[in-house]
N, C-alpha and C positions, 0 to 999 in steps of 0.2 A: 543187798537187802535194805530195805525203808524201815524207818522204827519211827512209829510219835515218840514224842517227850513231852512231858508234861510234868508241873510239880504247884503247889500251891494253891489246888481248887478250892477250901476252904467252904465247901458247900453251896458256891456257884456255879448253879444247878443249870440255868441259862449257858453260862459260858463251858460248861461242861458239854453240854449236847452240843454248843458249837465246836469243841473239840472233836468228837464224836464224829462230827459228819465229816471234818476234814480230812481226820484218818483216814475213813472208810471213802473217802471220796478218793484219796491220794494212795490207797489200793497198799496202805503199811502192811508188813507182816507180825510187825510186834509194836505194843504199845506200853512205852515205860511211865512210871508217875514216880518222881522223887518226894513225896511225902507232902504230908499237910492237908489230908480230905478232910477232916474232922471227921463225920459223921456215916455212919453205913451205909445210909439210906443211898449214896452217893453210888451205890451200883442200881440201881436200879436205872440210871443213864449209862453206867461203864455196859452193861450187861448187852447194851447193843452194837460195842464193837464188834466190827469184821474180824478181828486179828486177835491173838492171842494176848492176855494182862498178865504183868507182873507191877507191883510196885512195892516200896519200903514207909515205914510209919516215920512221921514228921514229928517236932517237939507239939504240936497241935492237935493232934492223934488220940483225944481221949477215949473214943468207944473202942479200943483194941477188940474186945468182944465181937461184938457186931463187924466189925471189918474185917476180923477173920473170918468170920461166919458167912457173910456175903460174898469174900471174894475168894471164897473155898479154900483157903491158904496160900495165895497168891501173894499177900503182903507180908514183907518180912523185916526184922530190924536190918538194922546197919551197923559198920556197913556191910553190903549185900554183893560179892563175890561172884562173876559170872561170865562164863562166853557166850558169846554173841557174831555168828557167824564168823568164825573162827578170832574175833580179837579177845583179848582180857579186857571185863568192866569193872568196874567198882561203882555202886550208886553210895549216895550218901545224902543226908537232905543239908544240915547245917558246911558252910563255905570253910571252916577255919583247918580243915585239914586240906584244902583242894590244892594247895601250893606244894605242898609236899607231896600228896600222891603225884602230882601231876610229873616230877622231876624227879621223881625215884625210878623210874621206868620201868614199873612192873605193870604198867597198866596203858593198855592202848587209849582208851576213853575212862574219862571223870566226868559224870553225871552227880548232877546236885541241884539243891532248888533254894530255901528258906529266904533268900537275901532280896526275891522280889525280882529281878532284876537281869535282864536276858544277859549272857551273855557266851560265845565261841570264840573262845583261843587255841591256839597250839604249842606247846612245849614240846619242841624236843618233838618225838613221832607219838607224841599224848595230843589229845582231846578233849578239852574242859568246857564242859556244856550244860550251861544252865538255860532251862526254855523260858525262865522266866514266869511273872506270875498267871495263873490261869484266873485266877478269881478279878483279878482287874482293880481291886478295892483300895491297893497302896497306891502306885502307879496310875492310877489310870485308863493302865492300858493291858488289855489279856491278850496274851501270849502262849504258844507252842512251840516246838520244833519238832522236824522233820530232818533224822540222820540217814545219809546215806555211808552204811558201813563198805562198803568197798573203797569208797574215794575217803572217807572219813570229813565228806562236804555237808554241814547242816545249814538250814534253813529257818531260821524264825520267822513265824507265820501271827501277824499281828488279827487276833481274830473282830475286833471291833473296836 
């Protein structure tokens, strides 16, 4: 199965739709976001993925209101507990626990975002994958990934 990743859009509404089209171009079935939309309005771009949304609220996250209400109950705190084509996930947005889930081995994949900053490792038969930032505003440079859960091979997809 193909999943986006995404985390840190921070109301880069531009870099948001070019996430948007990647997914739906790259034919994902699920599109994760580890935290940090800020603001609700931010579906009104998610609303036209192809694939089904989940994602978890970021320390950035103030309209919790409105981001429940938008994304119908799809965002959820952390951390967020889940299988995904038969592995165990964990998302999480802030990095300071990722070393430990990572090497406890209850978790196939560790999804996380906050720190800006791409990056796919493997521990052990773990998966530590942060897509990096969507917003582009610290770095740079806006970033996604694209996981393939069978092989556990991801892809950072620099969008511009």
């Amino acid at each position: 199965m193909l999943v986006g990743i995404m985390s840190d859009s921070h109301d880069n509404m531009d870099n948001l739709r070019r996430a948007v089209t990647v997914f739906n171009k790259r034919g994902v079935s699920k599109v994760l976001h580890a935290g940090d939309f800020t603001s609700g309005f931010t579906f009104r771009v998610l609303r036209d993925l192809e694939a089904e949304f989940t994602g978890i609220f970021g320390n950035n996250d103030g309209d919790i209101y409105l981001l429940n209400k938008h994304s119908a109950g799809r965002i959820f705190k952390q951390p967020y507990e889940f299988m995904l084509d038969g592995k165990k996930v964990v998302m999480i947005h802030e990095h300071f626990l990722v070393k430990a889930l990572t090497t406890s081995g209850l978790y196939d994949i560790v999804i996380f975002g906050h720190t800006h900053a791409a990056l796919k490792e493997m521990t052990g038969g773990t998966l530590a994958l942060n897509p990096g930032e969507l917003c582009g505003w610290l770095h740079g440079s806006s970033t996604v990934a694209v996981l393939d859960t069978n092989s556990l091979e991801a892809e950072i997809i620099r969008l511009g």
